[in-house]
Backbone as a ProteinNet text record, in pm:
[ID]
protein_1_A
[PRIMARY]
XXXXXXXXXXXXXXXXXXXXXXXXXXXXXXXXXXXXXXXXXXXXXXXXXXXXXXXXXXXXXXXXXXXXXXXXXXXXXXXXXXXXXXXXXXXXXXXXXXXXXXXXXXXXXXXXXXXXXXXXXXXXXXXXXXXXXXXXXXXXXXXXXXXXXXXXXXXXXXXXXXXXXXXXXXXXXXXXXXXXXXXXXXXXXXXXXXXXXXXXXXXXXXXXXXXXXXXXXXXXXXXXXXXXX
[TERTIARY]
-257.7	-388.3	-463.5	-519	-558.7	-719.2	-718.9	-876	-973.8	-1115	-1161.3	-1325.6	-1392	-1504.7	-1643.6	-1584.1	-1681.9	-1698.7	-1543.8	-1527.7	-1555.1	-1626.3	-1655.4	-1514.5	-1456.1	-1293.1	-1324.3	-1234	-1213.8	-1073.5	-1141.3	-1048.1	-886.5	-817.4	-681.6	-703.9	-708.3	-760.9	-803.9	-910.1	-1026.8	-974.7	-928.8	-887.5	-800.2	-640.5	-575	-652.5	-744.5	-832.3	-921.5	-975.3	-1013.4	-934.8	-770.9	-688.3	-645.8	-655.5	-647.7	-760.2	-869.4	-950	-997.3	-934.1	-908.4	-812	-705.7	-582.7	-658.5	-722.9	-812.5	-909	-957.2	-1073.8	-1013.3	-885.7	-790.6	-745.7	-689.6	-621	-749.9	-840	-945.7	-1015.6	-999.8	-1046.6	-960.9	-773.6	-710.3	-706.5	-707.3	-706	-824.8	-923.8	-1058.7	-1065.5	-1037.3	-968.4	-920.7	-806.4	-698.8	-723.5	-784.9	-854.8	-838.4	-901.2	-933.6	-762.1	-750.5	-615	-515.2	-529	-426.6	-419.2	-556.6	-635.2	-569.8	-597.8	-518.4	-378.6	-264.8	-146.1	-119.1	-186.2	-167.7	-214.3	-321.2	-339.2	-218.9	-177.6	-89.4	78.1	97.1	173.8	194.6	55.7	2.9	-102.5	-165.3	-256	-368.1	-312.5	-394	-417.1	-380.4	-394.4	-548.8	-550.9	-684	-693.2	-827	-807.9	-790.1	-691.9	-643.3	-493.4	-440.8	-367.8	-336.3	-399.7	-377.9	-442.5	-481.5	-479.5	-370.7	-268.2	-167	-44.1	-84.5	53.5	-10.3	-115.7	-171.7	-82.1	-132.7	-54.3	58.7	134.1	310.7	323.1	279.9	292.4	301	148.8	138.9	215.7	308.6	389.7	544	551	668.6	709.4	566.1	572.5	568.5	448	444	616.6	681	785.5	891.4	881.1	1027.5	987	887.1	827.9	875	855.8	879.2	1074.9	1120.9	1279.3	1333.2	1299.8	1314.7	1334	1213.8	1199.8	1284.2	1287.6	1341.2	1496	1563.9	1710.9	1745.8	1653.1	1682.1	1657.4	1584.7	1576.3	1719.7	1779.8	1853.9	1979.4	1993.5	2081.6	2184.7	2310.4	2411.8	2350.5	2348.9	2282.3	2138.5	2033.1	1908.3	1853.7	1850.7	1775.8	1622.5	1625.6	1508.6	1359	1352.8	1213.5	1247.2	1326	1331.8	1244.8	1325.7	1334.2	1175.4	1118.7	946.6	844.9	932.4	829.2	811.1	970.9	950.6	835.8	851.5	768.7	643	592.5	455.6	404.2	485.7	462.1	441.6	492.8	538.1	396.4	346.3	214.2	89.1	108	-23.9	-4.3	195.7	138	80.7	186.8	89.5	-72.9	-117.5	-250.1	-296.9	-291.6	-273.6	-242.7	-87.7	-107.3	-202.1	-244.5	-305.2	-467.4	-506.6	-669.1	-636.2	-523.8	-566.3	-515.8	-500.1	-460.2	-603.5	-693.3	-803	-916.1	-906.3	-1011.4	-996.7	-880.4	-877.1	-845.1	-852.6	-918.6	-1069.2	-1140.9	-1229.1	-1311.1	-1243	-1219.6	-1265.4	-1141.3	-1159.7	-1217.1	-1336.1	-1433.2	-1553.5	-1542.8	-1660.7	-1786	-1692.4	-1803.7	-1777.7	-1920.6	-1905.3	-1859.6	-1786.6	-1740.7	-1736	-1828.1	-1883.4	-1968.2	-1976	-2001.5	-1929	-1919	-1787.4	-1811.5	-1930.9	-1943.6	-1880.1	-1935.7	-1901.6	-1694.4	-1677.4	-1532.9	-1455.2	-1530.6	-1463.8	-1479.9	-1574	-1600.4	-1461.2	-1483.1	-1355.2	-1224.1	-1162.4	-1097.6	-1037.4	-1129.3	-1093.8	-1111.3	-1199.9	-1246.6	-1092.4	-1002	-923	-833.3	-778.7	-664.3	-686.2	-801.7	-826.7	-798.6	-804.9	-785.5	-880.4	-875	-1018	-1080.1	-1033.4	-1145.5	-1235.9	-1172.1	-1281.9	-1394	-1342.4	-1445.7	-1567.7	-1507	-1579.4	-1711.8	-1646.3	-1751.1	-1809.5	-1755.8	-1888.9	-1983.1	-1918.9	-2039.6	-2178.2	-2092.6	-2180.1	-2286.1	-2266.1	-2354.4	-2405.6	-2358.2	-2479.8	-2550.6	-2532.7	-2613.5	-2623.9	-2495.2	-2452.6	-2338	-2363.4	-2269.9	-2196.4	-2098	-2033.8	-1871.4	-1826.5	-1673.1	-1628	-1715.1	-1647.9	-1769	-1705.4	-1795.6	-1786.5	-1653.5	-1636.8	-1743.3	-1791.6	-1918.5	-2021.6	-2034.5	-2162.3	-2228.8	-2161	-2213.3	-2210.7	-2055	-2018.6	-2157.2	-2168.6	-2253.6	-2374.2	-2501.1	-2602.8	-2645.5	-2582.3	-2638.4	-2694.1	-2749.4	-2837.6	-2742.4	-2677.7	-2584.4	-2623.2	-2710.6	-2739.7	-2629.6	-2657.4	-2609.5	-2437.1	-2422	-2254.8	-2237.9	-2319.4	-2272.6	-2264.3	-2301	-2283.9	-2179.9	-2191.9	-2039.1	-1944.1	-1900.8	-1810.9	-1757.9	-1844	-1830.5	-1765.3	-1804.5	-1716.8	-1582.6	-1597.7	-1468.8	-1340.1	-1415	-1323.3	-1294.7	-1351.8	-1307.8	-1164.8	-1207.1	-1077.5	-987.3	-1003.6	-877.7	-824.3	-857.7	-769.3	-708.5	-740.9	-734.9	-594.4	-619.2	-523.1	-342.3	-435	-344.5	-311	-376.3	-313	-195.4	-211.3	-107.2	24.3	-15.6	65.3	191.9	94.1	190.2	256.8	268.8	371.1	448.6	439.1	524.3	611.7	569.7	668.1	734.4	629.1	711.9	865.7	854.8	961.2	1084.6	1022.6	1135.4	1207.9	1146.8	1191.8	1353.8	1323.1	1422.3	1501.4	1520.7	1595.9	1755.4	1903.4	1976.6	2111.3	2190.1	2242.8	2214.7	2084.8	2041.3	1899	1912.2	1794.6	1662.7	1665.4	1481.5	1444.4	1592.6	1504.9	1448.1	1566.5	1469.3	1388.3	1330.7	1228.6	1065.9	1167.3	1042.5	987.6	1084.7	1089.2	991	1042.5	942.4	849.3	807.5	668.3	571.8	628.2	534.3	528.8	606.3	578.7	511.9	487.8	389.5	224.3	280.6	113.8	66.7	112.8	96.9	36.7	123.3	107.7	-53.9	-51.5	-152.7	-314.3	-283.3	-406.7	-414.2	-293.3	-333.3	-410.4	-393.8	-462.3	-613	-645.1	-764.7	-810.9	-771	-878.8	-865.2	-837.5	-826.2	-964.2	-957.2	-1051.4	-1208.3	-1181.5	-1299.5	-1345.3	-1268.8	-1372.8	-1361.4	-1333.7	-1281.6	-1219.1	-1227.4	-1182.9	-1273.5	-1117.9	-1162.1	-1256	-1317.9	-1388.7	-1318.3	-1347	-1309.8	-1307	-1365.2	-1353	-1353.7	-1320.7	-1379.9	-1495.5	-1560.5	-1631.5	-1676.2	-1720.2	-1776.4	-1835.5
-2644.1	-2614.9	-2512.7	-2397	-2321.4	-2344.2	-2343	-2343	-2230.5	-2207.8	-2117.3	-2164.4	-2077.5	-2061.3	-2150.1	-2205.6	-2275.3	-2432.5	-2429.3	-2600.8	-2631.3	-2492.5	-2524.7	-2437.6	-2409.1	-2414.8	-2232	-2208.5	-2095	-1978.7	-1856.9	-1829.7	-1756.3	-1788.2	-1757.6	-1617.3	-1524.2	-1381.5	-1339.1	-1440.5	-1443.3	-1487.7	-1584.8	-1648.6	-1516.2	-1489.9	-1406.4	-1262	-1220	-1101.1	-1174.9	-1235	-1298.3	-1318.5	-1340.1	-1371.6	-1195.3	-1112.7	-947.6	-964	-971.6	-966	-997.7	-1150.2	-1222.7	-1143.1	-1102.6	-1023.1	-861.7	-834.4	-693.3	-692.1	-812.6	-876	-924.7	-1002.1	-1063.6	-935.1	-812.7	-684.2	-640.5	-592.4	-532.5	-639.8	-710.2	-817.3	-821.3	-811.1	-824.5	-675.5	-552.8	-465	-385.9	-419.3	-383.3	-321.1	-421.3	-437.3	-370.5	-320.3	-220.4	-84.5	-84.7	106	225.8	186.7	304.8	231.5	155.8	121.2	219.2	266.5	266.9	463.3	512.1	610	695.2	598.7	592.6	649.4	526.6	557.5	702.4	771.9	860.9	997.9	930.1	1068.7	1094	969.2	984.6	1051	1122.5	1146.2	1322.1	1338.1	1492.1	1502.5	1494.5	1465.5	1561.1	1659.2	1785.5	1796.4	1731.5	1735	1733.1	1815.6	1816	1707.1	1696.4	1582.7	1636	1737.3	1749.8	1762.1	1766.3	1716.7	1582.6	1502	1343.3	1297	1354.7	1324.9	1331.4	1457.2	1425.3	1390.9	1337.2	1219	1063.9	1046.8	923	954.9	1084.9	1033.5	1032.4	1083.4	1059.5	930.7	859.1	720.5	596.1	641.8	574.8	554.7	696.1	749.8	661.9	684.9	634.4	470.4	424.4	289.7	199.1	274.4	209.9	198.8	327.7	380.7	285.8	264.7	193.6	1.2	-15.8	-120.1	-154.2	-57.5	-130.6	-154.4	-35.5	-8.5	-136.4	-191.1	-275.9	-410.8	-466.1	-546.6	-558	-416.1	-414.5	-438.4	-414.5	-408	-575.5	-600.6	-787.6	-832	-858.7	-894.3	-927.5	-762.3	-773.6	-801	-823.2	-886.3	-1039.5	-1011.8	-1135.7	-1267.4	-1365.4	-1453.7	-1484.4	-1423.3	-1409.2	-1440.7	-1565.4	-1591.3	-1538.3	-1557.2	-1455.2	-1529.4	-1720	-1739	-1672.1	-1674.3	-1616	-1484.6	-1371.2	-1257.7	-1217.9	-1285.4	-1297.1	-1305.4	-1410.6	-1470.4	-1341.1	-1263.3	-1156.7	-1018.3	-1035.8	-948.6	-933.9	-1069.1	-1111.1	-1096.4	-1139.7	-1103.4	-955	-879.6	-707.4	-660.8	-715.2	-683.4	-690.5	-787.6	-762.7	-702.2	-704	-539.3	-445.9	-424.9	-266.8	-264.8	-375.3	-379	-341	-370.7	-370.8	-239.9	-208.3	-32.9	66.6	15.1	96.7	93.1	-24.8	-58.6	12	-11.7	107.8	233.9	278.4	431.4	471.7	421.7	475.6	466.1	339.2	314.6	397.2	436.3	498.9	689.7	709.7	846.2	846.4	738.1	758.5	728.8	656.3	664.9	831.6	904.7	1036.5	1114.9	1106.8	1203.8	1114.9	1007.6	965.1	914.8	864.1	778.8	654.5	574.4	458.9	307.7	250.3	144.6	29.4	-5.8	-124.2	-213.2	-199.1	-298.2	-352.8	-436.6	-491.1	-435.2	-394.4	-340.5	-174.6	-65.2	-12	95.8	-30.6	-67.4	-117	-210.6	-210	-59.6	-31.4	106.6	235	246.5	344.7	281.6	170.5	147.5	119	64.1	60.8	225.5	307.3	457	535.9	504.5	569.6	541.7	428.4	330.8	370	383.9	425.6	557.3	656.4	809.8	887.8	922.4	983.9	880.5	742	660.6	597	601.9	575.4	641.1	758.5	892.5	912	892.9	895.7	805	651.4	525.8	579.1	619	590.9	751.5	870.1	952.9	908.8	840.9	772.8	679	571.3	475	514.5	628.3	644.8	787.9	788.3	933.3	1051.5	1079.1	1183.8	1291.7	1401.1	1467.3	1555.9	1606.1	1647.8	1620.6	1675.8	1712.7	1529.7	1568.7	1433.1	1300.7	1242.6	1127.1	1012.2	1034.6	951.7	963.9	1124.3	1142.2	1162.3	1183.2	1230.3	1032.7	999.7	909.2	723.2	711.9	602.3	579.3	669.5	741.1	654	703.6	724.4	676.8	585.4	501.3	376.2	330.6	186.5	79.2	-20.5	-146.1	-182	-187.1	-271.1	-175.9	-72.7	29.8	54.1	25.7	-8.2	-145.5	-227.2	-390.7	-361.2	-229.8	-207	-165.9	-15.9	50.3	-71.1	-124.3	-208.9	-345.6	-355.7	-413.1	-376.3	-234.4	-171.6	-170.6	-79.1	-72.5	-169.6	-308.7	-430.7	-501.7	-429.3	-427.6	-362.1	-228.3	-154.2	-148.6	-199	-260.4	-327.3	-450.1	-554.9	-526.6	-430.5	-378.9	-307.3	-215.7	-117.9	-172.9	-200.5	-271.6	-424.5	-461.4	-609.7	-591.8	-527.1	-510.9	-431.5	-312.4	-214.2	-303.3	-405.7	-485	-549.3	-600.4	-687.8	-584.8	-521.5	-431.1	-428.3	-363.4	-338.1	-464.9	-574.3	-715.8	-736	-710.8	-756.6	-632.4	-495.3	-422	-436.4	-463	-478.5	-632.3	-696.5	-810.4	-759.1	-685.9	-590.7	-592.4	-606	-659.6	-488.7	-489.6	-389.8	-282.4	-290.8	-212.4	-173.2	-186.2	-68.7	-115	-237.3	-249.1	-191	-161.5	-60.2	44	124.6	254.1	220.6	121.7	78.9	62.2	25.1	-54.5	103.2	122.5	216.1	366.8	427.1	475.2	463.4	320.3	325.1	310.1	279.3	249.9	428.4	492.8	630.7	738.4	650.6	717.8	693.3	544.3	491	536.8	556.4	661.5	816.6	898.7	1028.8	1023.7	914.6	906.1	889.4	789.7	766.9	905.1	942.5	1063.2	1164.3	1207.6	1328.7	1255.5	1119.1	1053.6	1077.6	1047.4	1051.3	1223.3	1284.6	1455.1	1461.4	1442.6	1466.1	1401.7	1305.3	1189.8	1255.6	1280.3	1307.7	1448.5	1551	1721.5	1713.4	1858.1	1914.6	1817.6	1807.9	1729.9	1806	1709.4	1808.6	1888	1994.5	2095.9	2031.5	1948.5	1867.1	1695	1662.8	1521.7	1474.3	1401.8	1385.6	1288.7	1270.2	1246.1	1055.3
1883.3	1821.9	1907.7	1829.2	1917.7	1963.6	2096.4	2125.6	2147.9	2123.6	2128.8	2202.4	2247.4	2326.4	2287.1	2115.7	2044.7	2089.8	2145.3	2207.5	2300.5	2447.6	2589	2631	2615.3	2659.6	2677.1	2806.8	2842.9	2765.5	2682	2601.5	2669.7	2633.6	2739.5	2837.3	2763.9	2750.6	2895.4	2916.8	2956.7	3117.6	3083.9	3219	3305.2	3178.7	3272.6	3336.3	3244.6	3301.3	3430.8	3414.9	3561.5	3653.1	3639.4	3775.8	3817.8	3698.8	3782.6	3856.1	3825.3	3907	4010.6	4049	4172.7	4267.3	4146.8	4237.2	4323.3	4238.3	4308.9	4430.5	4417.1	4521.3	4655.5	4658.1	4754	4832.9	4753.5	4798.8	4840.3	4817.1	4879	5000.6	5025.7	5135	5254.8	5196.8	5294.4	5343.6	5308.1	5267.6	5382.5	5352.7	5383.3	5559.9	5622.9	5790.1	5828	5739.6	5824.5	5807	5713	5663	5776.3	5874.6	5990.3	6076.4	6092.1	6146.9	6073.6	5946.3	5866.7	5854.2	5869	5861.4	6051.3	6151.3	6278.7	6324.1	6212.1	6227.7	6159.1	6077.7	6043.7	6103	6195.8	6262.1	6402.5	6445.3	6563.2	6517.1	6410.2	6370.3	6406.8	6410.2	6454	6529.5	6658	6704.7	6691.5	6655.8	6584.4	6448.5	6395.9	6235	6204.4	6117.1	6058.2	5948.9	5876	5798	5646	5598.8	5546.5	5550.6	5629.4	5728.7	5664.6	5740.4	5747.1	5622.7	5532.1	5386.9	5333.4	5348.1	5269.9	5303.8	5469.3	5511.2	5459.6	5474.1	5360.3	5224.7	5134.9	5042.6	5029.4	5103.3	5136.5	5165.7	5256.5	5298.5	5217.6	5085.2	4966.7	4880.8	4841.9	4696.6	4746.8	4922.7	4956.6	4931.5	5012.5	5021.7	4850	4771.2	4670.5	4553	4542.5	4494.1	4548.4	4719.5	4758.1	4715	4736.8	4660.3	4534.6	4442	4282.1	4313.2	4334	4330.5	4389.1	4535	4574.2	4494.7	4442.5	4377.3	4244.3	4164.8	4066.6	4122.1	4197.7	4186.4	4254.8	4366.1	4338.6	4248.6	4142.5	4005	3971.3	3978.3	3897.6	3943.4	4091.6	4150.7	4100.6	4112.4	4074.7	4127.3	4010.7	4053	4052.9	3990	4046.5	3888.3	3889.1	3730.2	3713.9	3593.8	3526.2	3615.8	3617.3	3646.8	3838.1	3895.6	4058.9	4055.1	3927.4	3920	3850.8	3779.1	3761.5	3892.1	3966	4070.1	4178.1	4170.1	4269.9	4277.7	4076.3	4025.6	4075.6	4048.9	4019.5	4242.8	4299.5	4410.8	4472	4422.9	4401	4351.7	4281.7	4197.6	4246.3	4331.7	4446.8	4542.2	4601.1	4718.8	4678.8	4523.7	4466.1	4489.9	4472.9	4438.3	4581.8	4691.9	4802.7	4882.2	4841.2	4895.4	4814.2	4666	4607.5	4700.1	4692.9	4761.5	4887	4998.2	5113.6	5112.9	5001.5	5019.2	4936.2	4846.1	4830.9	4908.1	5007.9	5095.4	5224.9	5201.9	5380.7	5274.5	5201.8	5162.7	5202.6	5144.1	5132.4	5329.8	5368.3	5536.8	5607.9	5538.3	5614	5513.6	5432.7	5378.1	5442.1	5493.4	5578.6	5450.3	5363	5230	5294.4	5293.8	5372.8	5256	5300.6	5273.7	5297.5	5338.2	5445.4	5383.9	5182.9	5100.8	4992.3	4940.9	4859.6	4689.3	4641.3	4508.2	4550.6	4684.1	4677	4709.5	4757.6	4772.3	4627.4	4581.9	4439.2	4352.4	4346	4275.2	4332.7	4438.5	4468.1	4445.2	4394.9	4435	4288.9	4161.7	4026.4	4018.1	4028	3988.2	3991.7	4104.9	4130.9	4062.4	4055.1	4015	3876.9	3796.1	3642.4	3628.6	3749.7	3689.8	3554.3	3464.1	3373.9	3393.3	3310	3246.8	3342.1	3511.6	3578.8	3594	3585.9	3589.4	3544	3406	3272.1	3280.3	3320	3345	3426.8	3530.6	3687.7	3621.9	3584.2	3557.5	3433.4	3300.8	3276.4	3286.8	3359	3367.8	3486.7	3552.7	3695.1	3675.5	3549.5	3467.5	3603.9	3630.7	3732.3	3711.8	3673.4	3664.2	3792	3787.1	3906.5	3911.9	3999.5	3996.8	4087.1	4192	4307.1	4322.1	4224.8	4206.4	4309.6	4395.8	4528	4661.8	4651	4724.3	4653.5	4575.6	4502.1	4437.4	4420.6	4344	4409.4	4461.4	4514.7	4678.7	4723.4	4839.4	4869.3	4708.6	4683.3	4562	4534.1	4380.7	4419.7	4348	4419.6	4432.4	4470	4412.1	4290.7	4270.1	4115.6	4009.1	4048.7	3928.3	3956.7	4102.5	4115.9	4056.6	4049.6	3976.4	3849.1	3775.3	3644.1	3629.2	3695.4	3674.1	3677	3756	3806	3685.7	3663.6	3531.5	3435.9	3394	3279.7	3371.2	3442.3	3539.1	3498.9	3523.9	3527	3427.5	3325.6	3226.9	3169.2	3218.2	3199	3266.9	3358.7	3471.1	3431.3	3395.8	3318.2	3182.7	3141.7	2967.9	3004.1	3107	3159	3231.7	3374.9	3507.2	3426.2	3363.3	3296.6	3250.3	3178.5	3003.3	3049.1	3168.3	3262.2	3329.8	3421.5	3497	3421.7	3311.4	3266.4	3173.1	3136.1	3102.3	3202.2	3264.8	3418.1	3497.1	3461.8	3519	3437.2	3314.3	3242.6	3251.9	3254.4	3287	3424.7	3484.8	3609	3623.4	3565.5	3488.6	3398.8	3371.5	3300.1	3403	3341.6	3391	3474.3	3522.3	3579.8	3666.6	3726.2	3811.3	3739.1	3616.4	3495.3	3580	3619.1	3666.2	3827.5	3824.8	4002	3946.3	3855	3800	3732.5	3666.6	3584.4	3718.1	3762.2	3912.7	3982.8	4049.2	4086.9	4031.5	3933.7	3851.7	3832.7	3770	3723.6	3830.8	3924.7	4106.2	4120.8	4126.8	4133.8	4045.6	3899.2	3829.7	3843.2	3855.7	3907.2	4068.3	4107.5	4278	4252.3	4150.5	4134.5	4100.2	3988	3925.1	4033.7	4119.3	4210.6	4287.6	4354.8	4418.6	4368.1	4234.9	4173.2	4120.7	4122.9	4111.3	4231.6	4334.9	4463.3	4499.4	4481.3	4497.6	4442.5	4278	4148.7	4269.1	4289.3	4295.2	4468.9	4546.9	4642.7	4702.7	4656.9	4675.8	4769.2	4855.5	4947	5083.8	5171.6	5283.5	5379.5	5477.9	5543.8	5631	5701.8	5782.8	5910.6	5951.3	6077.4	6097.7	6195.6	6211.5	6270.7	6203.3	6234.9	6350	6452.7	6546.3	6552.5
[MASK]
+++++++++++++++++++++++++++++++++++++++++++++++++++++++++++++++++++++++++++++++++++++++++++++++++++++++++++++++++++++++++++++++++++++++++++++++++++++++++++++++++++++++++++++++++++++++++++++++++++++++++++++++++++++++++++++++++++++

């Protein structure tokens, strides 16, 4: 018998869009800490690197890690022996690193343009904005009635919280609309039998990567010319 919102009862829908959202909040918490740690290992790679430079060994680091991530997962799946509920559970574990390398490869961009991050609405905001690509865009220029190219400085910066508790809202909306419906797609290809879900895994971790990178480009411009102090 189906239940609905009229009986007290929480509508299914509803619930699983709330556990993305738990899943986004957990990754940005564990996440949060290591930013300048993470921002760090990348400068010791070149000790001269400028921070354009060490922007785009961040996003090498991201495209790598997230990419060997899905492949990984996808080809134990599909490993001899490895029944389907094992081969879910691996998934579903896989789904919050993503969430995870995705939250610190936008927080530690936003690290070396020196947008501060040191509140949890404005950490969620960069962190769905990016992960959405246009439609984050779209939201945060709308509801913070701001136009402009780099809404990662221009807007995330200098908007009141109240008006990030808005954005953020729609945001998480479309996160779950999006990254919900995304991940299980990809959960089930990934279970996919003969190898098919590494390239399934694999892939789609590298489309959703390409994708954030050219979001945080869009969202916070050209890096600065120096470091700052």
């Amino acid at each position: 018998m189906a239940t609905g919102a009229s009986d007290g009862s929480v509508p299914a829908d509803a619930v699983r869009g709330q556990r993305v959202l738990d899943l986004l909040d957990k990754a940005i918490n564990m996440q949060s800490p290591v930013v300048r740690k993470n921002v760090d290992r990348a400068r010791q790679r070149n000790a001269a690197a400028t921070p354009a430079q060490v922007i785009r060994t961040l996003e090498r680091m991201y495209v790598s890690a997230l990419t060997g991530t899905g492949a990984a997962v996808g080809g134990a799946a599909a490993a001899p022996g490895v029944g389907t509920g094992v081969a879910l559970a691996l998934s579903a574990g896989e789904t919050l690193s993503s969430l995870e390398l995705s939250t610190l490869f936008a927080l530690s961009i936003a690290e070396v343009h020196g947008v501060p991050i040191d509140e949890i609405e404005r950490r969620r905001t960069i962190v769905m904005g990016i992960m959405l690509g246009g439609t984050g865009y779209t939201t945060i220029s709308k509801v913070a009635e701001r136009t402009g190219q780099h809404w990662g400085r221009q807007v995330v910066a200098k908007v009141p919280a109240e008006t990030l508790r808005q954005i953020n809202k729609i945001l998480g909306k479309n996160f779950v609309t999006k990254y919900g419906t995304k991940q299980g797609i990809i959960v089930l290809g990934r279970v996919a039998p003969f190898g098919i879900g590494a390239v399934i895994g694999g892939g789609a971790n590298a489309a959703t990567a390409a994708l954030a990178v050219r979001a945080a480009r869009r969202a916070f411009g050209p890096p600065p010319v120096s470091w700052q102090s």
